[in-house]
Structure formats: C-alpha cells, structure tokens
C-alpha positions in Angstrom: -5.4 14.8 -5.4 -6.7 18.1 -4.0 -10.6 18.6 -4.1 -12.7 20.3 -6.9 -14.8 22.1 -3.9 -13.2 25.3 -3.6 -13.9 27.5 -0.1 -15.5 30.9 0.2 -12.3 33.3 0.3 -13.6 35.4 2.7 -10.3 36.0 4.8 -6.4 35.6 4.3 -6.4 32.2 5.8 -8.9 30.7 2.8 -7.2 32.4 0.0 -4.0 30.8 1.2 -5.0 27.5 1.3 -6.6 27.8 -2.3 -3.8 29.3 -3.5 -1.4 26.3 -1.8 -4.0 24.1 -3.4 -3.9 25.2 -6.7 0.0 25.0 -6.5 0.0 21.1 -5.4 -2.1 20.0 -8.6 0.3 20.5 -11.1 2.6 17.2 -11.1 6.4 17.3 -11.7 7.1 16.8 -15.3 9.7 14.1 -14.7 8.1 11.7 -12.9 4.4 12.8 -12.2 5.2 12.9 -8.5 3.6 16.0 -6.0 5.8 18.9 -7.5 7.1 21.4 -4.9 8.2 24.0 -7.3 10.6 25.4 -10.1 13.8 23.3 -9.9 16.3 24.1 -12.2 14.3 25.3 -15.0 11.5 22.8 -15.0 8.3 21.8 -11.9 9.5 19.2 -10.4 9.5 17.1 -7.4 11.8 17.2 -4.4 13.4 13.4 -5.3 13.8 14.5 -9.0 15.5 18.0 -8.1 17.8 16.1 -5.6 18.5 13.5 -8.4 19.4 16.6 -11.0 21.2 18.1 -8.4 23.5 14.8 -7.8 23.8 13.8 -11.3 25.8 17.7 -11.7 27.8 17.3 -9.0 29.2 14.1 -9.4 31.0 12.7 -12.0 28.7 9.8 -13.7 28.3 7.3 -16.2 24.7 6.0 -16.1 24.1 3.7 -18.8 20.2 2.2 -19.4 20.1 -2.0 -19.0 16.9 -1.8 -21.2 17.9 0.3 -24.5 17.0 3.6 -22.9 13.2 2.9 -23.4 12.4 2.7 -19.5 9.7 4.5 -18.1 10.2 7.4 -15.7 6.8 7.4 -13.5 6.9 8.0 -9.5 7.0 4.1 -8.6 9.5 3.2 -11.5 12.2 7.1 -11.5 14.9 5.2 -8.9 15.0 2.5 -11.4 17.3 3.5 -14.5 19.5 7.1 -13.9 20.1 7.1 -17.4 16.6 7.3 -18.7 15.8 9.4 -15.5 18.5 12.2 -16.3 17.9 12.1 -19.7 14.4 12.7 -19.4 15.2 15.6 -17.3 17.7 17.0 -19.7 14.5 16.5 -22.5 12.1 18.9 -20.6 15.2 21.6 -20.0 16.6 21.2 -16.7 19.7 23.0 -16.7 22.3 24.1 -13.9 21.9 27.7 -15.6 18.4 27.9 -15.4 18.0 28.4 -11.8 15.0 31.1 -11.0 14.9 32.7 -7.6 11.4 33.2 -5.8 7.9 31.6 -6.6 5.8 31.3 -9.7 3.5 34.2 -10.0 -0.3 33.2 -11.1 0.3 33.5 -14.5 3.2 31.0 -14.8 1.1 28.5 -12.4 -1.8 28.9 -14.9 0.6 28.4 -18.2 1.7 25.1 -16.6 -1.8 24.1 -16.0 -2.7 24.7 -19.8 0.3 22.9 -20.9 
C-alpha cells in the first residue's frame, strides 16, 4: 500500500512520483490485485487483462466445480475461469471497449469515489 505522507511538489520529479502513487492505489476491480491501468473497459491488473485477453482469443468452455459461487480475490483468481471471466464480463470488460492513452485526473478520481 502506498503511504498517506505525501512529498512537497516542489519539482517535476515529486509531482511524478505522487502522481504514479496516486495511480497504484486504486485496485483492479476483478481481483483486488495492484491495477496497472484501463484494460478493456475496466482497471484491472496485468494477470486479469492477460486472462480477458486469452479467454477472447481462444475458443473455451469453462465450467465452475463449485456452482459458480467461487470467490475471485488475488490468491484465489487462477482457481475457477468460469467465475473469473464471468466476473469480468459483470464489471464490463469488453473486446470493444478498448481506450487508447492514460486516465486523465478526473477519471482516476471517479474510480477512487466509486
């Protein structure tokens, strides 16, 4: 978790760090893992934008052992595909919703309120 403290921005190199900061608080919405951006429509993780990518590309069955009630945290998301794509699918990933460039502050700060 990244520190309450928050520097004096007093030159480029501070504001970037608090800005890079700010960004690796908010937790992908799939698993709760370190998020590294907007994947498909939805903050997620590298591991859970690969997993989106891979469950597109190939073509899949998945089918839950445990009645589609499994949890999708970061220790337990390689454990069912089934619950894990359709928990992605829930929050709106979507091949077609593919942005191009970075969030700007006011999409980081509707995340955060979210």
């Amino acid at each position: 978790m990244v520190s309450q403290v928050k520097p004096d921005v007093t030159n480029n190199t501070d504001f970037v760090w608090l800005v890079s900061a700010q960004i690796e608080v908010i937790p992908c919405k799939v698993c709760g893992d370190k998020s590294s951006g907007v994947h498909y429509g939805v903050i997620t993780c590298e591991g859970c934008k690969g997993f989106f990518r891979r469950s597109q590309s190939t073509l899949n069955n998945y089918q839950c052992p445990r009645q589609q009630k499994c949890i999708v945290d970061r220790v337990n998301r390689n454990r069912c595909q089934y619950c894990r794509l359709k928990k992605c699918l829930e929050l709106g990933m979507s091949r077609d919703a593919v942005k191009f460039g970075r969030m700007s502050k006011k999409q980081r700060e509707k995340v955060e309120d979210e």
